[in-house]
C-alpha positions as CSV (number, residue, x, y, z in Angstrom):
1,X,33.0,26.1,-14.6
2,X,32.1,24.1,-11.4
3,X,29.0,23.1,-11.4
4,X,27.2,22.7,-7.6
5,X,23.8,21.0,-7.4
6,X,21.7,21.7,-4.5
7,X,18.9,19.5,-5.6
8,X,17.8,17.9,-2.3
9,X,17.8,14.4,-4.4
10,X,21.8,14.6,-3.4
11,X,22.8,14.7,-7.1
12,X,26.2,16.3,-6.9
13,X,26.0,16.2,-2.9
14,X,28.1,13.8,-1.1
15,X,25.9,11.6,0.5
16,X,27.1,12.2,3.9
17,X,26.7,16.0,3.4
18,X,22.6,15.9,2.3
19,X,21.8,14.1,4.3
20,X,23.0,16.3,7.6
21,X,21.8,19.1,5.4
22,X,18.1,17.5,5.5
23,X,18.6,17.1,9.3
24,X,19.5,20.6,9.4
25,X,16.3,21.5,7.7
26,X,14.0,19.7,9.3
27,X,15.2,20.9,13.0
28,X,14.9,24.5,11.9
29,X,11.1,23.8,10.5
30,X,10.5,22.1,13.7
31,X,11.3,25.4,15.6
32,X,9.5,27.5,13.1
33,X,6.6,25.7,13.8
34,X,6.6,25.9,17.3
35,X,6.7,29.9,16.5
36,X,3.9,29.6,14.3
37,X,5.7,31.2,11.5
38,X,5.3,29.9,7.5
39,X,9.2,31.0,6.0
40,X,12.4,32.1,6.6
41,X,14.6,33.9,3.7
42,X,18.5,33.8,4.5
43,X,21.6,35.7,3.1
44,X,24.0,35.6,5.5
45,X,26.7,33.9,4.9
46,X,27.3,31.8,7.8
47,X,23.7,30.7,7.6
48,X,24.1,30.0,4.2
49,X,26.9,28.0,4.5
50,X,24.1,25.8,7.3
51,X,21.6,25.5,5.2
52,X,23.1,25.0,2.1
53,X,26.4,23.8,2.1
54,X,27.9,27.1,-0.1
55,X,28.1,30.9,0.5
56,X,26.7,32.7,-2.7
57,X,24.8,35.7,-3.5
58,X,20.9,35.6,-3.2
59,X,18.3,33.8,-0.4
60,X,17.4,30.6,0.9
61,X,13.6,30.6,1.7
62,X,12.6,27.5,3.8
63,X,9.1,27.4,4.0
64,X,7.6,26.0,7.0
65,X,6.8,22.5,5.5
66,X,8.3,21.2,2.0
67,X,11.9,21.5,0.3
68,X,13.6,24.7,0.3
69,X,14.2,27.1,-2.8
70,X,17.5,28.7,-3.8
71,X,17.2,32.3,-5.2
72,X,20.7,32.7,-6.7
73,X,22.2,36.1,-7.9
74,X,26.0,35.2,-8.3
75,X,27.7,33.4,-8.7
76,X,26.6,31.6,-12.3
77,X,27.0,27.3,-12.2
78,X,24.9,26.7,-9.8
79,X,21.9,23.9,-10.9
80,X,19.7,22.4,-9.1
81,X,15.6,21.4,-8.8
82,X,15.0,24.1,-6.6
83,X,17.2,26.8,-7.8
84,X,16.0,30.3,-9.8
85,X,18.5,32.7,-10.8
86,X,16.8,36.3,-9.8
87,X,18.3,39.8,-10.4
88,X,16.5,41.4,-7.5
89,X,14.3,40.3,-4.5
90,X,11.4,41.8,-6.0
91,X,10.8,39.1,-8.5
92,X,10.4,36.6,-5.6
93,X,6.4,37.2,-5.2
94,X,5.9,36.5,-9.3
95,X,8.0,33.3,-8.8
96,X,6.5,31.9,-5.3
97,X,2.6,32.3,-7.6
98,X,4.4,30.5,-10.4
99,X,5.3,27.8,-8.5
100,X,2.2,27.6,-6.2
101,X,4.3,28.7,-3.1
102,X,2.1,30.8,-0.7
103,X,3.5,33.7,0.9
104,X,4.2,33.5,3.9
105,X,2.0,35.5,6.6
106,X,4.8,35.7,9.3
107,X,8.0,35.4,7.9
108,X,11.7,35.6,9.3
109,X,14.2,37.2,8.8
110,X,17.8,38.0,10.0
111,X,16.9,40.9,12.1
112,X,20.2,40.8,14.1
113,X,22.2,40.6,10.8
114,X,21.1,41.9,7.9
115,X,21.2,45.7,7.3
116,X,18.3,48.0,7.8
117,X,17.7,48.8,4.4
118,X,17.9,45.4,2.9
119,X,15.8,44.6,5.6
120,X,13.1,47.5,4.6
121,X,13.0,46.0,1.1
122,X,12.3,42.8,2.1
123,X,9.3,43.6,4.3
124,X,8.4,45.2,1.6
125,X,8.6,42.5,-0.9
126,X,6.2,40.3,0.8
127,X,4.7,42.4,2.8
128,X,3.9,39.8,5.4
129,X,1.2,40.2,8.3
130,X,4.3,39.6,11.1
131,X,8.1,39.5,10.7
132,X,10.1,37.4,13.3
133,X,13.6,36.8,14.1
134,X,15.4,34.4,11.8
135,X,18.5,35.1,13.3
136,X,17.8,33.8,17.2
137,X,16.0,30.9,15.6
138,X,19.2,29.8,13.3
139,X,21.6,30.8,16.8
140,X,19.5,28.3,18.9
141,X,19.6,25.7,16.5
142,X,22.9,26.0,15.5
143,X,24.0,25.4,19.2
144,X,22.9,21.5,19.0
145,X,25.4,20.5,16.2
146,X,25.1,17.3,13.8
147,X,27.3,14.2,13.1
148,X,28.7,16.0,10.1
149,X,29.3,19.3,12.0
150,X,30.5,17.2,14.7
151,X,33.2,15.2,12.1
152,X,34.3,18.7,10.7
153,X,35.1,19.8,14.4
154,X,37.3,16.7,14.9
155,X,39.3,17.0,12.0
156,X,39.8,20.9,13.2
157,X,41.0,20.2,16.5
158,X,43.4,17.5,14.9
159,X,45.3,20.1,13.0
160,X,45.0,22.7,15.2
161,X,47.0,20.7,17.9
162,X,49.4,20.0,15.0
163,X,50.2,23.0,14.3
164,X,50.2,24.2,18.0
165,X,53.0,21.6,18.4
166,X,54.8,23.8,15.9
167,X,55.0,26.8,18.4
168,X,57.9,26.3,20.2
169,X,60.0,26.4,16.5
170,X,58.5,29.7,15.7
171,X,60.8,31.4,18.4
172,X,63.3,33.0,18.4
173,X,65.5,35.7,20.8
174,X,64.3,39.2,20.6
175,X,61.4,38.4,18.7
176,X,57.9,40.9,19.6
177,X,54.9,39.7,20.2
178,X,53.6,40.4,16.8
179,X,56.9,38.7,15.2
180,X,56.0,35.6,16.9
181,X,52.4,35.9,15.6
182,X,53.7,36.0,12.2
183,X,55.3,32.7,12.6
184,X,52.4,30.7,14.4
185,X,50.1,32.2,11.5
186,X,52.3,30.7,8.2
187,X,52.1,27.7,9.7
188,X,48.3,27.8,10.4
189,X,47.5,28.3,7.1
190,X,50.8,25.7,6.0
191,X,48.6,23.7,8.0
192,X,45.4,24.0,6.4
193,X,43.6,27.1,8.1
194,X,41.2,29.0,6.4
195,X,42.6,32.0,7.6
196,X,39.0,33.5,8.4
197,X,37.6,34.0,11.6
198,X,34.6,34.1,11.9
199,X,32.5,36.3,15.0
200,X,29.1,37.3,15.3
201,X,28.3,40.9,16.4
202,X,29.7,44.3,15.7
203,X,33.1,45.3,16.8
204,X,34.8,41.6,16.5
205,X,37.6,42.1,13.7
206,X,40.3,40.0,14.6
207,X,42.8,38.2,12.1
208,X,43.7,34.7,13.1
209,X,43.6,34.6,16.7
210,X,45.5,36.3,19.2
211,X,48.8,36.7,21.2
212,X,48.8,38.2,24.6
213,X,52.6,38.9,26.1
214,X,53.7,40.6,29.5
215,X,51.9,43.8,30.0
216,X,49.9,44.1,27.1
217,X,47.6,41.1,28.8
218,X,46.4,43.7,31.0
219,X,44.9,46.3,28.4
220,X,41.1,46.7,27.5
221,X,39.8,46.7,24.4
222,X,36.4,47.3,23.2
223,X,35.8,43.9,21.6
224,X,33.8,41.1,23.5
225,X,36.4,38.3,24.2
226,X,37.8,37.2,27.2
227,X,41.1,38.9,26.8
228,X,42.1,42.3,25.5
229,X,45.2,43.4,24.0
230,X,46.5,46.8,22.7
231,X,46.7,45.5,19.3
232,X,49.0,46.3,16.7
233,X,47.1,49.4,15.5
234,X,44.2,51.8,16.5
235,X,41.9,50.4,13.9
236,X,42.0,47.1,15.5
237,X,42.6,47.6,19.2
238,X,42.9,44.1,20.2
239,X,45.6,41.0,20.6
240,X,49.5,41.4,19.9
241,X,51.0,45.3,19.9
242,X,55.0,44.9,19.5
243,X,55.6,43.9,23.0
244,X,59.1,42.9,23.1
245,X,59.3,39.0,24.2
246,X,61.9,39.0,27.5
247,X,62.6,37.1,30.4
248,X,60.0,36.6,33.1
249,X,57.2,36.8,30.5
250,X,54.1,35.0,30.0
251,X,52.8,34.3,26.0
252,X,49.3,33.3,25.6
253,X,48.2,31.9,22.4
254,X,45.0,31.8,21.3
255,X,44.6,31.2,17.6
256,X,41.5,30.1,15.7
257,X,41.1,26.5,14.9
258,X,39.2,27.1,11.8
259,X,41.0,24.3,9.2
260,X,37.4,23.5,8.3
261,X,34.5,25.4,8.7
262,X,33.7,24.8,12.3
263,X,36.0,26.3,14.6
264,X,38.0,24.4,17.5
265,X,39.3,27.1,20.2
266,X,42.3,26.3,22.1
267,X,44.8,28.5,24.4
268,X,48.1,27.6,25.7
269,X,50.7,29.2,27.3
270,X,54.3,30.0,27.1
271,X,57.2,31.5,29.1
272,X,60.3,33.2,28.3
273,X,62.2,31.9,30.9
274,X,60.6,31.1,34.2
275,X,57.3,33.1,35.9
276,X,56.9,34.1,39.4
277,X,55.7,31.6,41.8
278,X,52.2,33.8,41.6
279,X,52.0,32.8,38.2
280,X,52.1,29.5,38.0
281,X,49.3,29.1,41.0
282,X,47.2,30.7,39.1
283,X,47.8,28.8,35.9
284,X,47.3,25.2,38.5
285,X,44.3,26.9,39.9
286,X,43.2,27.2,35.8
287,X,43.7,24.0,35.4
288,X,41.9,22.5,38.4
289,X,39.1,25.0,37.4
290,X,39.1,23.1,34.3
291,X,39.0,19.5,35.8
292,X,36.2,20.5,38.4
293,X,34.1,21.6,35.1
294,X,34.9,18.2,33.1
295,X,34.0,16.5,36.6
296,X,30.3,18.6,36.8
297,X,29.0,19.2,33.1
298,X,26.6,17.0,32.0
299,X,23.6,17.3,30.2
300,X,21.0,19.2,32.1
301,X,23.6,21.0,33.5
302,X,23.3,25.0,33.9
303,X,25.3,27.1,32.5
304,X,25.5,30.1,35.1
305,X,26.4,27.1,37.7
306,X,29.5,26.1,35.7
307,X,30.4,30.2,35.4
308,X,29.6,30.3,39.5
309,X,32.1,27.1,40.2
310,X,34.9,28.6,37.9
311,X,34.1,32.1,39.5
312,X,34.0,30.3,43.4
313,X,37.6,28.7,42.9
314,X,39.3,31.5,41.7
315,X,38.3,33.3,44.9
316,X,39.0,30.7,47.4
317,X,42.4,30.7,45.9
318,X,42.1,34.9,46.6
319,X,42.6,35.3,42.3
320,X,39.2,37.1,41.9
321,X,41.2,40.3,41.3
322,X,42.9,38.5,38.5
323,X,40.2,36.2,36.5
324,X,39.4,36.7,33.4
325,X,41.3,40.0,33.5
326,X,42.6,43.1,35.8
327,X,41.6,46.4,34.6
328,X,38.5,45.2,32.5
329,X,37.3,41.9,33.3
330,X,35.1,38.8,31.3
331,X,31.8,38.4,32.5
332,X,32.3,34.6,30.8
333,X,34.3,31.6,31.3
334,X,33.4,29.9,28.0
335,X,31.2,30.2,24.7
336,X,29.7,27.6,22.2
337,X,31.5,27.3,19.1
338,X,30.3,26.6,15.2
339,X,31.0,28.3,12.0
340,X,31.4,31.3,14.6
341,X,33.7,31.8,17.1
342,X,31.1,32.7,19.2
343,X,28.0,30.9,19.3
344,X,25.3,29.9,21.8
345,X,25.4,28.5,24.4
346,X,27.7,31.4,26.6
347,X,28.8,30.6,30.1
348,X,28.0,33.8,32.6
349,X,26.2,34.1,35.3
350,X,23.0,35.1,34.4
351,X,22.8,32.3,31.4
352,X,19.6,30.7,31.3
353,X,20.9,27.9,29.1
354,X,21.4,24.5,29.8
355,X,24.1,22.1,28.5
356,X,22.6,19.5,25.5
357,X,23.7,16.9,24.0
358,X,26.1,17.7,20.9
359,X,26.5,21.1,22.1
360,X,30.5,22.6,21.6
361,X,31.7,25.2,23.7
362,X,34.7,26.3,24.2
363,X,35.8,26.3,28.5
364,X,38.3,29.3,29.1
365,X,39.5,30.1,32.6
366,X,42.4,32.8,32.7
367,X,44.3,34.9,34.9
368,X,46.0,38.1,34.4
369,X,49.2,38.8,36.3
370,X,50.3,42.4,36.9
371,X,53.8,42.8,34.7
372,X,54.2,39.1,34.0
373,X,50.9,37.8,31.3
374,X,48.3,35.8,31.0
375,X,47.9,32.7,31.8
376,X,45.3,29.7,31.9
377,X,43.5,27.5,29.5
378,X,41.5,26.7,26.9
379,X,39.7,23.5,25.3
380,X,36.9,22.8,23.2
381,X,34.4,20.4,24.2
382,X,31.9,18.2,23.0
383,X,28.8,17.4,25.8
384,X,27.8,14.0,25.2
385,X,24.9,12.0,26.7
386,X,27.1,11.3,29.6
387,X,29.6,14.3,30.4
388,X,32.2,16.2,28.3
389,X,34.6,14.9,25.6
390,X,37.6,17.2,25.4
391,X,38.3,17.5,21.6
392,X,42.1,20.0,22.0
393,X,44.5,17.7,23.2
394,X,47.6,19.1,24.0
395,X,49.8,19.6,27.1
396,X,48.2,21.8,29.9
397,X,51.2,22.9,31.1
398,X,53.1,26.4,31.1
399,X,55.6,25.2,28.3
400,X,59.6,27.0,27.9
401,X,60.2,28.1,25.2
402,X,64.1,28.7,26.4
């Protein structure tokens, strides 16, 4: 059996990997400091996977000052200085007085995350005096990403321009929407892709990304991305439906970049044949959308004003009717991106977030044309002390693909 050690004396850790895991520690005791609170237990996955380096069954409890513990469940193998193997949370207060760890007066926990009754159980575990929010902490910190995070991002991107390279092979005459999917997925995961996409929130099931063609661009859907989608089936109303792929069509791809943990997101678009004039001013007035955004965001930068400038172009060019949708339209024009595909900070206009250094967002301003697609683009970013550094290079243009 593997066996993992998540002794912070970086035993079986790569080097590299403790210490950003140490860095990650320390920022999120700094913040629980500032809201006065003495511990924060995790099981969620994602958070895990911060904190930790691993997904596995159990907590993480990070006490406001000191090295964190590992309360492992499943699976077996896993050794470490710091780790107890526990059957159920309610051994945790006998452990924390064998080992001289107080418990914790206001503790956090996942509120937005973990289910109501696990959550009841807790509480009633420790019975603290205050419960706070472990989940808006980890959010906020997770929005200022590391060197490691911001190495694992790079190494995304790279293949995910690889493989969107590959795109133009994958069609073929006749081909639906969903057909075409098919192909651009094998070689994602040919590629290297996880093939898991991550989303925070209820209601944001999606498989590997989506394809938007003709018509079906226009279509709501429930879930909260910029772009709808009829979707190939009721259950998941969103993305590619069988729309046949025919001259005069637009193809938007937008597939998850997740060949590491961290997620790159990147849109292109593709024709069958040649678009109407209409179409391809909107796709330049995208792109010079884009350019204006690279040109303004710097650090310091609010978020609402780069939402406003994208939002101010597209009307001057008399698209407003058109951006970020027809019949249900985004209130966003990007998102920060992580082990989610939707992390902090969010581009609206009512953000009250600022751009930071070693924040990555994703910058997504698209058009939807009546009977023709989507179109538009999108490229993950990097802000860095000085401006952006776009991390998706590819070509910009609408590309044939006959």
């Amino acid at each position: 059996m593997r066996t993992i050690k998540f002794s912070i004396h970086q035993t079986m850790i790569q080097t590299e990997l403790a210490g950003d895991l140490r860095l990650k520690w320390d920022r999120i005791q700094k913040a629980m400091q500032q809201m006065q609170a003495d511990g924060c237990l995790l099981s969620v996955d994602v958070n895990l996977y911060y904190t930790t380096g691993h997904i596995f069954n159990g907590y993480f409890y990070l006490p406001a000052e000191g090295d964190p513990w590992f309360f492992i469940r499943r699976p077996n193998g896993l050794e470490g200085e710091q780790v107890i193997y526990i059957r159920k949370p309610e051994q945790l207060p006998e452990l924390f007085a064998e080992r001289g760890l107080k418990m914790p007066e206001k503790l956090l926990l996942e509120g937005d995350e973990i289910v109501y009754n696990e959550f009841m159980r807790i509480q009633k575990v420790f019975q603290p005096k205050e419960i706070g929010n472990a989940t808006a902490l980890l959010r906020s910190v997770r929005s200022i990403k590391t060197p490691w995070e911001i190495g694992q991002f790079r190494i995304s991107a790279k293949k995910h321009t690889e493989t969107y390279a590959e795109i133009p092979s994958c069609f073929r005459p006749g081909m639906t929407d969903l057909e075409f999917q098919y192909e651009i997925e094998q070689r994602m995961r040919k590629n290297g892709s996880i093939g898991l996409f991550r989303s925070f929130g209820a209601n944001m099931d999606i498989y590997m990304g989506s394809v938007l063609a003709g018509e079906n661009a226009e279509c709501p859907s429930p879930f909260d991305f910029a772009l709808g989608g009829g979707g190939p089936n009721p259950s998941l109303p969103i993305g590619a439906n069988g729309t046949i792929l025919k001259d005069g069509t637009a193809v938007m791809v937008d597939m998850a970049g997740n060949y590491t943990a961290y997620i790159t997101d990147m849109t292109r678009v593709f024709s069958i044949g040649k678009l109407s004039g209409f179409a391809y001013k909107a796709h330049q007035t995208a792109l010079e959308i884009e350019h204006r955004i690279e040109e303004t965001a710097q650090p310091g930068t609010p978020c609402a004003e780069l939402y406003n400038l994208a939002a101010e172009i597209a009307g001057r060019e008399g698209l407003s009717p058109y951006f970020m949708g027809t019949k249900q339209q985004a209130k966003f024009v990007g998102h920060g991106i992580g082990i989610q595909i939707n992390e902090l900070p969010v581009l609206t206009p009512r953000s009250k977030e600022v751009l930071q250094p070693n924040m990555v967002f994703a910058l997504e301003p698209k058009f939807v044309i009546p009977g023709i697609g989507a179109v538009g683009i999108e490229n993950s970013y990097l802000v860095t002390d000085t401006g952006l550094e776009k991390l998706t290079i590819f070509k910009e243009e609408i590309i044939e693909l006959y």
